[in-house]
Backbone as JSON, one array per atom type, in Angstrom:
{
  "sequence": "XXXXXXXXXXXXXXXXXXXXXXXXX",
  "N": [[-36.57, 14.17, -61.8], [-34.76, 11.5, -63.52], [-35.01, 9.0, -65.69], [-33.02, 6.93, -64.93], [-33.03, 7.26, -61.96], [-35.18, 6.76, -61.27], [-35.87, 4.32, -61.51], [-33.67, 3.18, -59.94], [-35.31, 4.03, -57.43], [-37.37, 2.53, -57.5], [-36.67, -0.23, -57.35], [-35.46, -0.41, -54.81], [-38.01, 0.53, -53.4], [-39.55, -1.32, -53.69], [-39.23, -4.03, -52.86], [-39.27, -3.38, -49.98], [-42.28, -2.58, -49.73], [-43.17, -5.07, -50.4], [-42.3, -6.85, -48.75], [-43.4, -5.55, -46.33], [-46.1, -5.73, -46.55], [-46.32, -9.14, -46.71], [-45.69, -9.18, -44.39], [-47.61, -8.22, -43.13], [-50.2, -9.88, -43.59]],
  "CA": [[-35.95, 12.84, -61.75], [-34.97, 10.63, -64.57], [-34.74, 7.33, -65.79], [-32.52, 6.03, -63.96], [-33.2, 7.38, -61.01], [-36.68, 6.3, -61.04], [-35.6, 2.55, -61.79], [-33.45, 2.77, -58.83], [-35.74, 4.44, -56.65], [-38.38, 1.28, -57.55], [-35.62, -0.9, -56.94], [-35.44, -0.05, -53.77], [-39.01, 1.16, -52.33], [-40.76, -2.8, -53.93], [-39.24, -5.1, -51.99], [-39.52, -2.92, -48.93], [-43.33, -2.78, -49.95], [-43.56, -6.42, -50.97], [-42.27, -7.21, -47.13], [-44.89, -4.93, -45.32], [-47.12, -6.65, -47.12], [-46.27, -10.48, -46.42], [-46.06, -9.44, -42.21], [-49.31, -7.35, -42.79], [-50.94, -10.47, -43.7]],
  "C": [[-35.85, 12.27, -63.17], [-34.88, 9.47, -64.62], [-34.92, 6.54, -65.07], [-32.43, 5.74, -62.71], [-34.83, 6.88, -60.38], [-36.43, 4.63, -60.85], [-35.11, 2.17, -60.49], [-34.14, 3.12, -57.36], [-37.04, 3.04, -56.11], [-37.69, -0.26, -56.93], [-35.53, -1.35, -55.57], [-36.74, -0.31, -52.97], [-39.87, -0.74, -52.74], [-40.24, -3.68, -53.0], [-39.4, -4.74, -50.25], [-41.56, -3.04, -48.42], [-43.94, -4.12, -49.99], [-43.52, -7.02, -48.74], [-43.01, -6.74, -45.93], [-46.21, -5.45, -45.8], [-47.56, -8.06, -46.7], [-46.36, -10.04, -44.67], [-47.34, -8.94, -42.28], [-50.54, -8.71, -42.82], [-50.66, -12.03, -42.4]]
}
């Protein structure tokens, strides 16, 4: 992988993370 593909991969997978997070609590 590079870069950019990493950037958009984070892009992606945090706010998915950030939202299992806020219902988990």
């Amino acid at each position: 992988m590079n870069n950019e593909q990493i950037e958009a991969f984070v892009e992606v997978l945090v706010p998915i993370i950030e939202e299992r997070i806020n219902k988990g609590n």
